[in-house]
C-alpha positions as CSV (number, residue, x, y, z in Angstrom):
1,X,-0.2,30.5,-6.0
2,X,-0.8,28.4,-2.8
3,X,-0.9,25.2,-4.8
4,X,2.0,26.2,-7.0
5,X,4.4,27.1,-4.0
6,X,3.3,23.3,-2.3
7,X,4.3,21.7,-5.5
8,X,7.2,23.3,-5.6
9,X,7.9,22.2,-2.3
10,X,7.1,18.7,-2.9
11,X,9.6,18.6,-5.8
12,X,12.2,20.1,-3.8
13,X,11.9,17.7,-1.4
14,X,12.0,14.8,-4.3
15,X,15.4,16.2,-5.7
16,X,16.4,17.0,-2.4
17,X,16.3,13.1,-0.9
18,X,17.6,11.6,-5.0
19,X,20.9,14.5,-4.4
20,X,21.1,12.8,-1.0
21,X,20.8,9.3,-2.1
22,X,23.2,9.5,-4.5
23,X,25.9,11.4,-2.5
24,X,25.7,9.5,0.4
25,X,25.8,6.0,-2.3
26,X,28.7,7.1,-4.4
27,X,30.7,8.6,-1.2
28,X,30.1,5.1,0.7
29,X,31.4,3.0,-2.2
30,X,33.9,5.9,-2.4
31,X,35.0,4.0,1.0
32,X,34.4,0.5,-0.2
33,X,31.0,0.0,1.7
34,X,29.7,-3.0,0.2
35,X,26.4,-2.3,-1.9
36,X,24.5,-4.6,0.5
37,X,24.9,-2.1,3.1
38,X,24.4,1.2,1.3
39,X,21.3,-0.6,-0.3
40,X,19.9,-1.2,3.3
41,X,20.6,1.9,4.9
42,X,21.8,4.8,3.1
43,X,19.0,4.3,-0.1
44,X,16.5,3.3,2.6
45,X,17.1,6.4,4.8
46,X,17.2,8.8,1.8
47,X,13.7,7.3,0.3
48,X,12.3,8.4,3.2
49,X,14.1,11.3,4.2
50,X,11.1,13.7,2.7
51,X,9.1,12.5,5.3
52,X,11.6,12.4,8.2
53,X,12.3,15.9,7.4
54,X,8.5,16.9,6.7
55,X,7.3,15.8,9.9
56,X,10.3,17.4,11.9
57,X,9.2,21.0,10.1
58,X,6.0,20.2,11.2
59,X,6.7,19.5,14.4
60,X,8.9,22.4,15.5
61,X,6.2,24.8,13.8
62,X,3.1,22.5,15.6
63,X,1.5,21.3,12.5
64,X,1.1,18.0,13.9
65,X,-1.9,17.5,11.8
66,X,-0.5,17.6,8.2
67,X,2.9,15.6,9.9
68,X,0.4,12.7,10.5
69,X,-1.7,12.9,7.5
70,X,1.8,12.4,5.7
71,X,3.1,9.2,7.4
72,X,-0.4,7.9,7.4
73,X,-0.7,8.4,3.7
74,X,2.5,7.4,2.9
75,X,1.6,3.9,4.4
76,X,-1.5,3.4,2.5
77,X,-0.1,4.5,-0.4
78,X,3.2,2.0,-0.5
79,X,1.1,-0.5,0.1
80,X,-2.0,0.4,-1.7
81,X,-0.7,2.1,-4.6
82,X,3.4,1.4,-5.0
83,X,2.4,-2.3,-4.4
84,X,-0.3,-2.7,-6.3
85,X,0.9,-1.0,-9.0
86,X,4.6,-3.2,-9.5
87,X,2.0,-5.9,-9.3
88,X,0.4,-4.5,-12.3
89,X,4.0,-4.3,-14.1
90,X,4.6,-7.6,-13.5
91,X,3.5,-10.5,-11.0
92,X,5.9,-10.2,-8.4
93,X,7.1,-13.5,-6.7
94,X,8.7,-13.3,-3.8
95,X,11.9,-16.2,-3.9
96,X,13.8,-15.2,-0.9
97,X,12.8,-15.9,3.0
98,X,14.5,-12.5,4.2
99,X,11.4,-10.4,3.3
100,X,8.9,-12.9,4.1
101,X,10.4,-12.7,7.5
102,X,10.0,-8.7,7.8
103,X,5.8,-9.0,7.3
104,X,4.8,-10.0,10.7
105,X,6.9,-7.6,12.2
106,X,5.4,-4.8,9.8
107,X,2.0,-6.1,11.1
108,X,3.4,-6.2,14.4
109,X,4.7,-2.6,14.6
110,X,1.2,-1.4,12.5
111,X,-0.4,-2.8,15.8
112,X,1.3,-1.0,18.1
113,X,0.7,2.4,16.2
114,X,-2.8,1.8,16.3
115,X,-2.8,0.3,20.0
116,X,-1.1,3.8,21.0
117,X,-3.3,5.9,19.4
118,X,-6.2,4.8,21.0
119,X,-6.1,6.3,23.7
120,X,-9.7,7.5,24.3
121,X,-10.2,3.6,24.7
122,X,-7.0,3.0,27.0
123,X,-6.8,6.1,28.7
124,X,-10.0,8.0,28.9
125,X,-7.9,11.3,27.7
126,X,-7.5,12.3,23.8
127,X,-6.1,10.4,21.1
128,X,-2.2,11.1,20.7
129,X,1.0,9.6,20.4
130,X,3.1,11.0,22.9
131,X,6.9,11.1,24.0
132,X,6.9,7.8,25.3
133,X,5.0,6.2,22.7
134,X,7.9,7.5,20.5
135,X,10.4,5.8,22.9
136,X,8.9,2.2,22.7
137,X,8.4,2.6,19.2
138,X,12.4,3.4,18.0
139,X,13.3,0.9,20.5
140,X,11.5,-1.6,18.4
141,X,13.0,-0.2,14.7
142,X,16.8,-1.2,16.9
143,X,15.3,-4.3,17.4
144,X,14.0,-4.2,14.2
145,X,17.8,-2.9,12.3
146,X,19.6,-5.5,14.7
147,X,17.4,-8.7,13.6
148,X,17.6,-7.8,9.7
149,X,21.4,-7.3,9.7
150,X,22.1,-10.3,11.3
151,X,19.7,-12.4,9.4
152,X,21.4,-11.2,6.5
153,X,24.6,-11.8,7.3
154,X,23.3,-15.4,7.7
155,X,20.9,-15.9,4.4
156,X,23.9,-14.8,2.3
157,X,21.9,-16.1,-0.6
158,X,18.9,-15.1,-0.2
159,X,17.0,-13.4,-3.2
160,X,16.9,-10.0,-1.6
161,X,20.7,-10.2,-0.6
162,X,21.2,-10.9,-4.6
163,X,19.1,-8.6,-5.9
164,X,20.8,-5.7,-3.5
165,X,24.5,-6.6,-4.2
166,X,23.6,-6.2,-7.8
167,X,22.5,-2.8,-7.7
168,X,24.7,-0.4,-9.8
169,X,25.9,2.3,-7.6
170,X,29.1,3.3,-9.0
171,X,30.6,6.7,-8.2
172,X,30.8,9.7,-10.7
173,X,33.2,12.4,-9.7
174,X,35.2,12.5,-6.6
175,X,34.6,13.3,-2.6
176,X,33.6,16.5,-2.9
177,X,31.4,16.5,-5.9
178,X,29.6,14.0,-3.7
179,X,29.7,16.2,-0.4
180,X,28.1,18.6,-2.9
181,X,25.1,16.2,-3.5
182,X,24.7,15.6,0.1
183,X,25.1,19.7,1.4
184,X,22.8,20.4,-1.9
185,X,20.3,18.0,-1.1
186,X,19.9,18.6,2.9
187,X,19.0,21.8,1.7
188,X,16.2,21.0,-0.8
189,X,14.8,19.1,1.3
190,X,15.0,21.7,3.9
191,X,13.4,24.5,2.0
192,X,11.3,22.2,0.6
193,X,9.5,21.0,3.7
194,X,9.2,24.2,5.0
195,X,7.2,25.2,1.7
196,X,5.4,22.0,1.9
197,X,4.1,22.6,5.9
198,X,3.2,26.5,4.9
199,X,1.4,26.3,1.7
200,X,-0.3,22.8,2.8
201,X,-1.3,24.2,5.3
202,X,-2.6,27.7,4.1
203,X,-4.1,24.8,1.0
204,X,-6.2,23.2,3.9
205,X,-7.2,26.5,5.0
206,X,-8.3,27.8,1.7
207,X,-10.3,24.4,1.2
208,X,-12.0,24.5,4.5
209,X,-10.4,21.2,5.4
210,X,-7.9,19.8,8.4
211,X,-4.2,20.0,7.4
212,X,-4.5,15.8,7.7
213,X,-6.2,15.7,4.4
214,X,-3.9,17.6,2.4
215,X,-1.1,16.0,4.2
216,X,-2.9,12.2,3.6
217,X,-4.0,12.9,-0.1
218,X,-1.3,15.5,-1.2
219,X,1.9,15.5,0.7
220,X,2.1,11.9,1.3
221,X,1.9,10.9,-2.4
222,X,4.4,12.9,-3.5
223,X,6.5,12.1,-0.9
224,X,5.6,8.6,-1.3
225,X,7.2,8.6,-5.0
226,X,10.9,7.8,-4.8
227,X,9.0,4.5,-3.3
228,X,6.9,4.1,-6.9
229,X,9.9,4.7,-8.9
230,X,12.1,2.1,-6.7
231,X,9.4,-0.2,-7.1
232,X,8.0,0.1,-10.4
233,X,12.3,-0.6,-11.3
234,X,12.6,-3.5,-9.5
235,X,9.3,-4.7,-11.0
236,X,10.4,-4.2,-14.5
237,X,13.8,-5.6,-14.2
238,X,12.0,-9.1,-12.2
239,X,13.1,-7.9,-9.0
240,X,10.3,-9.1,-6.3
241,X,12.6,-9.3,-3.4
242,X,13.8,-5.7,-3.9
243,X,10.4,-4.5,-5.2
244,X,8.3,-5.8,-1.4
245,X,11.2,-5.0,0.8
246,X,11.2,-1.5,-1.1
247,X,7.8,-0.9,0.3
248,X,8.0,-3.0,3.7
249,X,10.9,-1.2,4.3
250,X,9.5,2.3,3.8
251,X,6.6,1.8,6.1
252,X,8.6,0.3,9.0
253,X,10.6,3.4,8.6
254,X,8.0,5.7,8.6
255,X,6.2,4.1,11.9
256,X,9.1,3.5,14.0
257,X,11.5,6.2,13.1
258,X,9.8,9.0,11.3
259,X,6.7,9.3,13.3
260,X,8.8,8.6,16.7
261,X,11.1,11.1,16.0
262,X,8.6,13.8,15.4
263,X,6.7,12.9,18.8
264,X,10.3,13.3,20.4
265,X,9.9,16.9,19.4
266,X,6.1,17.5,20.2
267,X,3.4,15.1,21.5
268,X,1.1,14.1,17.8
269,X,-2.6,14.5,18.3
270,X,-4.6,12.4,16.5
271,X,-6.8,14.0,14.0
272,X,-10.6,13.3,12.8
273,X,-10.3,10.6,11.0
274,X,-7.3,9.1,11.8
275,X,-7.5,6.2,13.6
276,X,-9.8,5.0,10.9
277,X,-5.8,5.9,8.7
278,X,-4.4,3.7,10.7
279,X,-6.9,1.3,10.3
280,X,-6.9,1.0,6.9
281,X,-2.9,1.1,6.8
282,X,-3.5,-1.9,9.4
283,X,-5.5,-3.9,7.2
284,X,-3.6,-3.4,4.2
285,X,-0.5,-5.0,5.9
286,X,-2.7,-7.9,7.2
287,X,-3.8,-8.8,3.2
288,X,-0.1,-9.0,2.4
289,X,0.2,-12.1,4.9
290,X,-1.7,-14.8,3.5
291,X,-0.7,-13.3,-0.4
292,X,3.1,-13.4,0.9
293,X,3.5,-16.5,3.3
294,X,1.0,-18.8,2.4
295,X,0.7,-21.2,-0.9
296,X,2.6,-19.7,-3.7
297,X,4.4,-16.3,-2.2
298,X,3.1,-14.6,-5.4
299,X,0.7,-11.2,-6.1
300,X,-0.7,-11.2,-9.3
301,X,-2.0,-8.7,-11.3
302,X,-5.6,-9.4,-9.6
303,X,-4.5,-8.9,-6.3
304,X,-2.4,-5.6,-7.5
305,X,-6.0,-4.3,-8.8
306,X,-7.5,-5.1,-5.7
307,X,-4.9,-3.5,-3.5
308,X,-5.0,-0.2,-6.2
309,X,-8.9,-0.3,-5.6
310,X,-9.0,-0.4,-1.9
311,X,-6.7,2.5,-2.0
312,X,-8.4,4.5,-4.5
313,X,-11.8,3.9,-2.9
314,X,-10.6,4.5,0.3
315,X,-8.8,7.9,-0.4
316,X,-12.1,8.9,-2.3
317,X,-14.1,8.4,1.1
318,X,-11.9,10.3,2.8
319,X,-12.1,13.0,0.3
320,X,-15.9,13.6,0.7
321,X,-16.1,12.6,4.0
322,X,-13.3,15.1,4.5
């Protein structure tokens, strides 16, 4: 029953962020918000609204553990598994300079996460990421929102820019249909975070495990697939620019909004195991430079089996280990 009501949850919380998506999409065009902008913020909000509201349940209720296991996770797995499997679909190219642009600072903010977390090295104290670790970090996502809408703005053709403004968001049904999907979906994903934190929780307590496994091998890929389905799209319809900042986009959302705003409501503690999460989220953003700004900009299907591999192997360790 456990696992049934946790799947249950994690569905909610899919249907819940796709009625939000597309009520907040169809109500902005509504108001003649170009499709650039509802592409950049409203789609990239709602794809990763599961785990901003996962991680905010699990901080009010103190299950810190299963809210870092999900962000961790959902990191490796853009990269490892979204990535690397678009790259399977088809060899993705990146033509624009827009997302090539956004790596370093993924790599950058990755840093900082793991710089902050290490605080048995820097501190003598235990590992966590505190209030003002959560500060520094949203600071740098308004850098980070700032930077990308004005460089935009300037690389009006840029592939990314292109690929965006052709997206086909058009409306069905009028305002309050749409309020509908927005109301409807808050409340999935409401009710479907809070059966994700209990029955994860209660899962890692049947299995003898921490709640940071369940939430790094169970919560964080099912929250991690409105981020496969976006990609594997783009990939099929010879999208690159869409497909990378898809996932790039994700991840810098997940480390310096979603995990900042859940420290603003309780200090994280690091669980066993994850610095070595961060880690390996780390060094998976540090392959995608030399694949993405050196020589050709391309990820072939070899690479794309690598990166799969590196993330099935590694979630394997971490499942015996754990």
């Amino acid at each position: 029953m456990t696992i049934a009501l946790l799947v249950v949850g994690i569905a909610m919380l899919l249907l819940g962020g796709g009625a939000l998506v597309r009520g907040a999409s169809a109500l902005a065009e509504i108001y003649g918000i170009s499709p650039l902008i509802v592409g950049l913020t409203v789609v990239a909000f709602g794809t990763s609204a599961p785990e901003l509201v996962v991680n905010s349940v699990g901080a009010v209720r103190g299950e810190t553990a299963l809210a870092f296991g999900n962000v961790a996770g959902s990191n490796i797995a853009n990269l490892g598994l979204v990535l690397g499997v678009a790259a399977l679909i088809s060899p993705v190219a990146l033509a624009g300079s827009v997302i090539r642009r956004e790596l370093p600072l993924l790599l950058l903010a990755t840093v900082m996460l793991v710089v902050m977390a290490f605080d048995s090295a820097l501190r003598g104290t235990g590992n966590q990421l505190d209030r003002s670790d959560g500060l520094i970090l949203l600071g740098l996502f308004s850098i980070f929102m700032y930077l990308m809408i004005i460089d935009l703005r300037r690389q009006r053709e840029d592939a990314l820019v292109t690929e965006v403004d052709s997206l086909s968001l058009s409306a069905r049904g009028g305002r309050n249909t749409q309020l509908f999907f927005i109301v409807a979906g808050a409340v999935g994903l409401a009710l479907g975070a809070e059966l994700t934190i209990t029955h994860g929780s209660a899962l890692a307590v049947n299995l003898g495990v921490s709640p940071a496994l369940i939430g790094l091998l169970v919560v964080a890929i099912g929250t991690s697939l409105p981020e496969l389905i976006c990609s594997v799209m783009a990939a099929q319809d010879q999208k690159a620019d869409l497909c990378v900042g898809n996932v790039i986009g994700s991840n810098l959302f997940n480390t310096l909004f979603v995990l900042p705003i859940s420290t603003l409501i309780t200090p994280i503690d690091i669980p066993p195991g994850g610095l070595a999460d961060l880690a390996m989220a780390l060094a998976l953003a540090a392959l995608l430079l030399p694949v993405f700004l050196f020589g050709r900009a391309y990820m072939g299907r070899t690479t794309g089996i690598l990166f799969v591999l590196m993330y099935a192997g590694y979630m394997s360790a971490r499942l015996i280990l754990g």
